[in-house]
N, C-alpha and C positions, 0 to 999 in steps of 0.2 A: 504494500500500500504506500509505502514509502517514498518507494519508485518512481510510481504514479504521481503523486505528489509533487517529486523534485522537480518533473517532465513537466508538469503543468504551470509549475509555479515560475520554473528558470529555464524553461524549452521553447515555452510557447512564447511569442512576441506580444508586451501591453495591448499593443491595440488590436490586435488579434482576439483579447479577450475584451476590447470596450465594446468590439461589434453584436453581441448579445446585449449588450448593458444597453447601450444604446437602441434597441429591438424593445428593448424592456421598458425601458421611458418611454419611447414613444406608444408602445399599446396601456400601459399604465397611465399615459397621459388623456386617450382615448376613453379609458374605462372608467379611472377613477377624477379626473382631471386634473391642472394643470401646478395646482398644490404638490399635490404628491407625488407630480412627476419630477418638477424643482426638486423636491428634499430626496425622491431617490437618483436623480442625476446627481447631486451633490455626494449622497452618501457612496456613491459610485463613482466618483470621481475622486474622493477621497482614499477607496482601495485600489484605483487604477493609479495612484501616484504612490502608492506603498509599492505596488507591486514591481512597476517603473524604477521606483528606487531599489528594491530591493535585486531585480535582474542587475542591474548597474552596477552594487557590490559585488554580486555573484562575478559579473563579467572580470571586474577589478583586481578581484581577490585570486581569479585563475589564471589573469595572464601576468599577476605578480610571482602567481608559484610557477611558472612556467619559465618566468625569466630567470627566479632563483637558482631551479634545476638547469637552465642553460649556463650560470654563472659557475657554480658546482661541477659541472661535466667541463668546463673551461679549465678551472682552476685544477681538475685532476688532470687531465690531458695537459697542461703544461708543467705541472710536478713529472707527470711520468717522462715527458720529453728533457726535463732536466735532469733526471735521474741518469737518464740512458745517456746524454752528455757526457754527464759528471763519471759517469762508472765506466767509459768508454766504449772499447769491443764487447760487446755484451756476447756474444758470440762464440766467443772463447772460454765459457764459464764450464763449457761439459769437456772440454784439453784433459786429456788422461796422460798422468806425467811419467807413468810405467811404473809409481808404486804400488804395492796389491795392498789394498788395507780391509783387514776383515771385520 
């Protein structure tokens, strides 16, 4: 259920979900009239700018861990490249010097 959630909540696009809201005022507007179609536009309006907001962090907050993990995967690929520098022929690490050691 979670899942679903997340999907709905940071998948789908704000205005994607005003376009029922808006369905909704307008035959609310028709039925009950033009009162209560103000206060449910507003109070709709009020969870489509949470929701806005809340996509926004999400967006935020992913492509800040994304740049972290790029910074991460940087900073070890250039230790390993100075390692192999620093330690030269890495290459010659398995050179068998002809003593037998048991």
């Amino acid at each position: 259920m979670s899942t679903l959630f997340h999907l709905l909540a940071y998948g789908v696009p704000w205005w994607v979900l005003a376009l029922p809201g808006l369905l909704a005022v307008v035959a609310l507007a028709r039925l009950a009239g033009p009162r209560a179609a103000a206060l449910a536009g507003a109070v709709i309006a009020l969870v489509l700018a949470h929701r806005r907001g809340a996509q926004a962090g999400f967006a935020h907050a992913r492509r800040k861990g994304e740049d972290d993990a790029r910074r991460s995967l940087d900073a070890a690929h250039a230790a390993r490249a100075a390692a192999d520098r620093r330690d030269g022929a890495a290459g010659r690490l398995r050179d068998d010097d002809g003593f037998r050691r048991d």
